[in-house]
C-alpha positions as CSV (number, residue, x, y, z in Angstrom):
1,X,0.0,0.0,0.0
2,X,2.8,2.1,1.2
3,X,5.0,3.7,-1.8
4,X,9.0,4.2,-0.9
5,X,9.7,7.5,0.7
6,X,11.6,9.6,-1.1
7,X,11.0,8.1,-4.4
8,X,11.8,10.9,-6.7
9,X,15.2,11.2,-5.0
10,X,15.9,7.5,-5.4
11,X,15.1,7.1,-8.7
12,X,17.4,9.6,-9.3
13,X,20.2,8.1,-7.3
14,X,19.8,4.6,-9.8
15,X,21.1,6.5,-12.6
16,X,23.4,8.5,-11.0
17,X,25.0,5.3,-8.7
18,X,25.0,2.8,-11.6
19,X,27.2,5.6,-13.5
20,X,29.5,6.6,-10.7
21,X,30.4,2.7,-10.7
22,X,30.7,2.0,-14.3
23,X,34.3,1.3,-16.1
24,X,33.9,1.9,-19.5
25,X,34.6,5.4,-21.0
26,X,32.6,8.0,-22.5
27,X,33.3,10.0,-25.2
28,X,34.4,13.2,-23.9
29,X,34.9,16.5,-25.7
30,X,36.9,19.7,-24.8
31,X,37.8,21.0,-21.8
32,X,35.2,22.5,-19.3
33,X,34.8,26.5,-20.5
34,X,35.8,29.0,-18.3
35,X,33.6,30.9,-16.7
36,X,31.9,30.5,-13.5
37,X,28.6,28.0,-12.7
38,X,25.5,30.2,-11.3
39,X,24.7,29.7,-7.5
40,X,21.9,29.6,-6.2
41,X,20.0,32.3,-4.2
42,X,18.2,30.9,-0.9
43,X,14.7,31.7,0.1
44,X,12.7,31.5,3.4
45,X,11.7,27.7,4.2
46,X,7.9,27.7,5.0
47,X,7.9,24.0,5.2
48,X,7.0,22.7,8.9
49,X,9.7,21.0,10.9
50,X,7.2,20.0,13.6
51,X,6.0,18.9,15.9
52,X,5.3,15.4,15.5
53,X,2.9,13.1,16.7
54,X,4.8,10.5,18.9
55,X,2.6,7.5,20.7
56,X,2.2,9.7,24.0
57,X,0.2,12.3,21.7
58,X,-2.4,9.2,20.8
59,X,-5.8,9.8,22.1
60,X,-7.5,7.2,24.7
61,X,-10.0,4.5,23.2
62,X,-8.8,6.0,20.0
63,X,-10.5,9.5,20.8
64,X,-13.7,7.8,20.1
65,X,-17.1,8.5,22.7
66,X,-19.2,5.4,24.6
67,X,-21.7,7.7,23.1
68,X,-20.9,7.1,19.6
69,X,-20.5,3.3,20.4
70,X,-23.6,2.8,21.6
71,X,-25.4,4.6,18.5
72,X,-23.2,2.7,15.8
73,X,-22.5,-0.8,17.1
74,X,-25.3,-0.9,20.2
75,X,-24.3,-4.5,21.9
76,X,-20.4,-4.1,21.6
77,X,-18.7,-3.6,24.7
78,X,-18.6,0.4,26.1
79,X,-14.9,0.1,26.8
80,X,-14.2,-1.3,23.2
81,X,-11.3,-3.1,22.7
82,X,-7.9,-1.7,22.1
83,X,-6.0,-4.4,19.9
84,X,-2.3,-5.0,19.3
85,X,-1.5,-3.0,16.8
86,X,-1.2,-4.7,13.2
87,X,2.5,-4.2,12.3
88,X,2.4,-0.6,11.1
89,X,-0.4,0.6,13.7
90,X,0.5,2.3,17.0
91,X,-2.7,1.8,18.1
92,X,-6.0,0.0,17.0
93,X,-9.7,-0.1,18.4
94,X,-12.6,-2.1,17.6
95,X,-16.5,-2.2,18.4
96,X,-18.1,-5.1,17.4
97,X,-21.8,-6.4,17.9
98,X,-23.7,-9.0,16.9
99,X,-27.6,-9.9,17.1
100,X,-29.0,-12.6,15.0
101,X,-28.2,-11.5,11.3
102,X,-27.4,-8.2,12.2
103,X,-23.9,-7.2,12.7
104,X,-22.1,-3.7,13.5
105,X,-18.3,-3.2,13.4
106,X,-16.2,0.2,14.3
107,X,-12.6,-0.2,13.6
108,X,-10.5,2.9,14.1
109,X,-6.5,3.1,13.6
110,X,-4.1,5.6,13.9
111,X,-0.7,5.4,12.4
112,X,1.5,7.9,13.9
113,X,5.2,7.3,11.2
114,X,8.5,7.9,13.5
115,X,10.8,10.7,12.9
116,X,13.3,12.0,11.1
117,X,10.7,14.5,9.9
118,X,10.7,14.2,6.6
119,X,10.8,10.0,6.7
120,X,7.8,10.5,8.6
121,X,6.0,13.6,6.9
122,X,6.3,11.3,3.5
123,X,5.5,8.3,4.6
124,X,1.9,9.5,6.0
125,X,1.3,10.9,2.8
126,X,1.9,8.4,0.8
127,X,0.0,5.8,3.0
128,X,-3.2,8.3,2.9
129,X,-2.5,8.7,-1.5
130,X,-2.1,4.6,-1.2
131,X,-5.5,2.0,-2.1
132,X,-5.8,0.5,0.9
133,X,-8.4,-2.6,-0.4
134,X,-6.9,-3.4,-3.6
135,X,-8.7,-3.3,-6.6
136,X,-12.3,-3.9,-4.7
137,X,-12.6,-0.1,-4.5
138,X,-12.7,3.0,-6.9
139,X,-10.3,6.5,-6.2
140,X,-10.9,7.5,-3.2
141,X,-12.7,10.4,-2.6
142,X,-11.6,14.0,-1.5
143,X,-13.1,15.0,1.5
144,X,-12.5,18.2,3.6
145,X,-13.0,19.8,7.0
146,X,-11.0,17.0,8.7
147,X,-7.5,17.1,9.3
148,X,-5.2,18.4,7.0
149,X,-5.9,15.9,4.2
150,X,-8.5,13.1,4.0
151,X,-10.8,11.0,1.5
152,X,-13.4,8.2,1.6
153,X,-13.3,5.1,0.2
154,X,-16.2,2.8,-0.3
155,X,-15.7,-1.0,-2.1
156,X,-17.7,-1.6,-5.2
157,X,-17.1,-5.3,-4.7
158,X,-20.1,-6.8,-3.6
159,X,-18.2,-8.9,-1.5
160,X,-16.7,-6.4,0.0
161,X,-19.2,-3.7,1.1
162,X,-19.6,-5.9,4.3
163,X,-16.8,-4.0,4.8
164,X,-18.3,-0.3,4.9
165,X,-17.1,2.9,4.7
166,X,-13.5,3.9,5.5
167,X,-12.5,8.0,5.9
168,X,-9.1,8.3,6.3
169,X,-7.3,11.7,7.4
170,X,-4.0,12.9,8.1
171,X,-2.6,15.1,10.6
172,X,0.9,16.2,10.6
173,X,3.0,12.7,10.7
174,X,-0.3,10.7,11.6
175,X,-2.6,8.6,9.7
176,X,-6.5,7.8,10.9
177,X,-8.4,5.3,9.2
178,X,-12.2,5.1,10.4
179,X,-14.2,2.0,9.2
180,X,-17.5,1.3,9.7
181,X,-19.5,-1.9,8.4
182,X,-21.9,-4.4,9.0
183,X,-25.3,-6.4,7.8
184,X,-28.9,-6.1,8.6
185,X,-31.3,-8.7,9.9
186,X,-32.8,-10.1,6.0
187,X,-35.8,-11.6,7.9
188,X,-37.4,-15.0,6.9
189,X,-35.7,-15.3,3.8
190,X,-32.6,-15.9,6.1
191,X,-30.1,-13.1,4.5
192,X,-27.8,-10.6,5.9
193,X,-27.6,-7.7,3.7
194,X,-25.1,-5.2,4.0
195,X,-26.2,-1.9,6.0
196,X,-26.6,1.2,3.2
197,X,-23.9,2.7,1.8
198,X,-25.4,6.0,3.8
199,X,-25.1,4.6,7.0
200,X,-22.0,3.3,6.4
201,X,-20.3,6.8,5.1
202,X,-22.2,8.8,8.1
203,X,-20.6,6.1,10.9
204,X,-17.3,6.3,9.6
205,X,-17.7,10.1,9.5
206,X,-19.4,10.4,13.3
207,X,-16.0,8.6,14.3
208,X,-13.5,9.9,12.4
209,X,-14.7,13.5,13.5
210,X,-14.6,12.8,17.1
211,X,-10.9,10.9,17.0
212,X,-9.5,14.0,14.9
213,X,-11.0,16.4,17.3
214,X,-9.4,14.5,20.4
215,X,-6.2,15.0,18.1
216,X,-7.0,18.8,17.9
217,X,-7.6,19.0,14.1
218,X,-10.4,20.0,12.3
219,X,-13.2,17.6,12.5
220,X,-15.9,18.6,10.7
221,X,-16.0,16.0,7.7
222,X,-17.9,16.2,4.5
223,X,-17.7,15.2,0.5
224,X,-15.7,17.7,-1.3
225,X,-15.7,18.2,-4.8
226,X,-13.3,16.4,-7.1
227,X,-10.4,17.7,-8.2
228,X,-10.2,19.1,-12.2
229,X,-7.5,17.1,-13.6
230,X,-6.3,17.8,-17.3
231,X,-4.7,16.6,-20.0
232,X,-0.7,17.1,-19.2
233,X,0.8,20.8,-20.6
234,X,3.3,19.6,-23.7
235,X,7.0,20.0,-22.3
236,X,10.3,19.8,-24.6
237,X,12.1,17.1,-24.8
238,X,14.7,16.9,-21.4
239,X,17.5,16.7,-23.7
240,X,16.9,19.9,-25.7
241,X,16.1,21.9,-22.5
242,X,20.3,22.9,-21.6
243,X,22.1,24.9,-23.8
244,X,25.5,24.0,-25.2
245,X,27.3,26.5,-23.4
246,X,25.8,24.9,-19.6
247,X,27.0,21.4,-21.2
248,X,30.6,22.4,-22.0
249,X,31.0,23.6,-18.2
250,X,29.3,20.6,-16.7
251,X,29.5,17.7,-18.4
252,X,32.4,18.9,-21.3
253,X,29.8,19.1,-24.3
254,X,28.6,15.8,-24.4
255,X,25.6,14.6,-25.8
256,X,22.1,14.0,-24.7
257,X,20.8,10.6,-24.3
258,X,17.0,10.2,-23.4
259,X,16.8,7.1,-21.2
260,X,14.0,4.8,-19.6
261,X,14.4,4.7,-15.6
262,X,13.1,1.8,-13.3
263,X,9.2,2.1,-13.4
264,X,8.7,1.2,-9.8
265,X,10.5,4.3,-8.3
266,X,8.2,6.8,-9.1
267,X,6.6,9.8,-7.3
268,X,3.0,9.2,-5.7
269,X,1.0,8.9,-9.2
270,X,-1.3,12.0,-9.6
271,X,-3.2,12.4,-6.1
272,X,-3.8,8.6,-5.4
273,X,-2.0,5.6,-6.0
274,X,-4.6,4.1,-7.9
275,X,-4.4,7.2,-10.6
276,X,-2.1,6.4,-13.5
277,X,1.2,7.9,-13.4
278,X,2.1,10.6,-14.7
279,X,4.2,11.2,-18.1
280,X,7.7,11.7,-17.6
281,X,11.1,12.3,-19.9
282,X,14.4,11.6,-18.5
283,X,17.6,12.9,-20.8
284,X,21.4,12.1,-19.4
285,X,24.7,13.8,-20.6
286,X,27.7,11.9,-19.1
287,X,31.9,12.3,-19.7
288,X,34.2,10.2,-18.4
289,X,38.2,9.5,-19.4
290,X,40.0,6.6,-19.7
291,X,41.1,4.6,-16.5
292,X,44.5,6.4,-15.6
293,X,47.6,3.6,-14.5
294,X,45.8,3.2,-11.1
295,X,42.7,3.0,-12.8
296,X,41.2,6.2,-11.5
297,X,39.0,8.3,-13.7
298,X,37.2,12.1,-14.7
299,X,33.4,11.5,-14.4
300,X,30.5,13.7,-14.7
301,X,26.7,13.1,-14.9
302,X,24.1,15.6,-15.6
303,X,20.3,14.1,-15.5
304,X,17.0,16.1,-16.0
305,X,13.7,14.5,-15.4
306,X,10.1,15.9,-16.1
307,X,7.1,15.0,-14.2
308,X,3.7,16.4,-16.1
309,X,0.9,15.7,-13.6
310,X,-2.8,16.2,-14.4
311,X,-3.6,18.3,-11.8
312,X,-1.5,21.5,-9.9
313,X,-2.8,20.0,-6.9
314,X,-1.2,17.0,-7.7
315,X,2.4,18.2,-8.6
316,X,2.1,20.5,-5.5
317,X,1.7,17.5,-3.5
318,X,4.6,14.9,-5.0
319,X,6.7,18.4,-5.4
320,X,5.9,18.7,-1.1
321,X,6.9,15.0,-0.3
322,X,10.4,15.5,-2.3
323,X,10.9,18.6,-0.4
324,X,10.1,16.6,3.4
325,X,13.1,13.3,2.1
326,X,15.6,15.8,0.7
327,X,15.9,18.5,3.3
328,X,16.3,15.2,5.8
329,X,19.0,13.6,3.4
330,X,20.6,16.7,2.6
331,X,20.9,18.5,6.7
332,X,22.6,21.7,6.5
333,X,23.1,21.5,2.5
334,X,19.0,22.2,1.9
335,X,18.3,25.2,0.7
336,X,14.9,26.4,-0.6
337,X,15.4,28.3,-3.4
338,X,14.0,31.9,-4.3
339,X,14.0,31.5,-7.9
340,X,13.1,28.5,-11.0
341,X,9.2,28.1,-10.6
342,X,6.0,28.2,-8.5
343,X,8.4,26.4,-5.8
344,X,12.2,25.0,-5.9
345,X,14.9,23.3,-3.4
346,X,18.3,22.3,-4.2
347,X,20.3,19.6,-1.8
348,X,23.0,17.0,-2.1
349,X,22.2,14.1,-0.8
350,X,25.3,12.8,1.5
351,X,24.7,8.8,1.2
352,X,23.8,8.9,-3.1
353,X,26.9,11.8,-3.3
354,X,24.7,13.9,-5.7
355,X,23.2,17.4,-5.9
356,X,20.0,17.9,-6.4
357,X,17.7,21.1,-7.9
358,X,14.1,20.6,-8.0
359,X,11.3,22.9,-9.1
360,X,7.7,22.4,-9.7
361,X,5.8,24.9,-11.8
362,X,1.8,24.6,-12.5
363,X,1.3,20.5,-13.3
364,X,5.1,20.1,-13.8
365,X,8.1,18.9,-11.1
366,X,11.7,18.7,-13.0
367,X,14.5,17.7,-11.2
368,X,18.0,18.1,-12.2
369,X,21.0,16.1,-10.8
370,X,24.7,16.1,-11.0
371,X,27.5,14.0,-9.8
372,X,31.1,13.0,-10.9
373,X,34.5,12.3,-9.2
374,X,38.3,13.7,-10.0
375,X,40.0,10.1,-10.1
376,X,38.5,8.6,-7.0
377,X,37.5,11.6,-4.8
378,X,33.6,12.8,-5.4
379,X,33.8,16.6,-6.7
380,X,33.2,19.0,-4.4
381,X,29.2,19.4,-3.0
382,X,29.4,22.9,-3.9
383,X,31.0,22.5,-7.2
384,X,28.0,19.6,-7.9
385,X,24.9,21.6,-6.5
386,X,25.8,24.9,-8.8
387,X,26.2,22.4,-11.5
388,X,22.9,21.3,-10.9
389,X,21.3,24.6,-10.7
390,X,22.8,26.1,-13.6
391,X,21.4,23.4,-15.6
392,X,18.4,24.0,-13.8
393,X,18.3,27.6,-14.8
394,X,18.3,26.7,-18.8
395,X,16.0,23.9,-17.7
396,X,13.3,26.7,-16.3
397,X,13.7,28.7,-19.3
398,X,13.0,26.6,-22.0
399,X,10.7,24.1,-20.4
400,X,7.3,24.8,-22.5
401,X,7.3,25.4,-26.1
């Protein structure tokens, strides 16, 4: 259910890491032009740091009221029962009742992701984009007024509506998931039809609102409208989006080479994980020199990738994720950056050894990355994250026809 956190920046490291380790030579042209790279000009980080929601922060029974127990599952226990928490849960609760055919379950469970911040920040986003009953269900729904993000999924499996409603929200590092379920007494005829699809969706509302006001969030639940997606905006080709002179300072003019990356390293798809992915273009430039007597080398990587989603909403989102992963892998290299698009960061990321610049503009996230090494020493992080950026720069400019 759960996609990998920091996807976009892993992705990114394949390419990059499967270069830095190859042998064989690249063409390389002439010497890197004189002149000096651009660097970039830092802006104010409006991105949260905190606080997070640790287990102490979790709210007793799950938040939910004996109240609303008794009017959604009448014969369970008043208490309820607090489970062991499935593997990824940090705490689990659960109302059930049963009389004759008719059946009530409440199922509330809160997953609260463990720091560093941006680890955790992603990972609840991703689990609340994620399809949590497989292919029984359609996209979720967007629902507001409860949390900071949340949606509603109901099974069109008729095998699986037994199952009910689920709302899900997310609050800072947190995930809630509020099912509620059941079956009717069928009468003579002996079946046990699932309760309505209304009373399902107002349950699971009832309780989700009460566990995300005992989380102090917004907790007034209800359908929102969907979001307007589009057809993708047209974008160059990566490879004719840096000029010549960027290539002969970073990469010693050589040429453009669109490539295929790994298809299961990908951003969030569009806003859920059930939406289709969006299109993407990757282009590479790499130089390298022949092994020297110890077998040392010159190598240098440049990489653009382009990310056309089908909403703004969308890109905003996946763009929001990258920036949680790379400010953690990158510490005191982050930067947010003041100019490139609607929003940009630049990092290097100290276990992969490359830079990174990212920007997102309207429905499109690029990222740019650069590494290389002077024989067997990794160049410099400054030296690679102006690299980055100026290609990053040409990138910005000549991104739409």
């Amino acid at each position: 259910m759960l996609a990998t956190a920091g996807a976009l920046a892993l992705l990114l490291a394949i390419g990059i890491a499967v270069f830095l380790r190859e042998e064989a030579a690249q063409p390389a042209a002439a010497d890197v032009m004189p002149g000096p790279l651009a660097v970039p000009r830092g802006g104010t980080d409006a991105v949260p740091t905190g606080p997070l929601i640790d287990d102490k922060d979790l709210p007793r029974e799950c938040g939910v009221s004996r109240a609303t127990v008794r009017a959604l599952s009448p014969q369970a226990d008043a208490e309820g029962q607090q489970k062991e928490p499935a593997s990824s849960a940090h705490m689990e609760c659960e109302w059930y009742s049963r009389d004759s055919l008719l059946s009530r379950v409440l199922q509330v469970r809160i997953f609260a992701y463990r720091p560093p911040v941006g680890s955790a920040m992603s990972q609840a986003m991703e689990h609340i984009a994620g399809r949590p009953l497989g292919d029984s269900v359609p996209t979720p729904k967007p629902v507001s007024g409860l949390g900071e993000e949340a949606n509603l999924v109901y099974p069109n499996d008729k095998g699986a509506v037994y199952e009910g409603a689920l709302v899900r929200f997310r609050v800072s590092n947190a995930v809630v998931e509020a099912r509620f379920g059941g079956s009717d007494d069928g009468g003579p005829n002996g079946d046990a039809p699932p309760i309505s699809q209304q009373v399902a969706v107002k349950g699971a509302f009832r309780a989700a609102a009460e566990t995300a006001k005992a989380m102090k969030t917004q907790a007034r639940p209800r359908l929102a409208p969907a979001v307007k997606t589009a057809a993708p905006p047209a974008v160059r080709p990566p490879c004719a989006l840096v000029s010549k002179q960027t290539l002969a300072k970073v990469t010693k003019g050589a040429g453009g080479e669109k490539i295929t990356l790994p298809e299961p390293l990908t951003l969030t798809p569009g806003t859920h994980e059930s939406d289709p992915p969006p299109p993407r273009q990757t282009c590479q430039w790499r130089a390298s020199t022949p092994p020297d007597d110890t077998g040392a080398t010159y190598r240098r990587q440049l990489q653009v990738t382009t990310f056309a989603f089908p909403s703004v909403a969308a890109a905003q989102r996946n763009f929001l994720i990258n920036h949680y992963v790379l400010r953690d892998q990158s510490g005191a290299d982050f930067r947010v950056l003041a100019s490139l698009g609607d929003q940009a960061v630049a990092g290097f990321d100290k276990d992969n050894k490359f830079a990174l610049a990212s920007f997102q503009r309207g429905h499109v996230v690029v990222a740019v990355t650069y590494a290389g090494n002077d024989k067997r020493v990794p160049i410099p992080k400054n030296q690679a994250t102006n690299a980055a950026y100026t290609a990053a720069l040409d990138v910005a400019a000549t991104l739409t026809p």
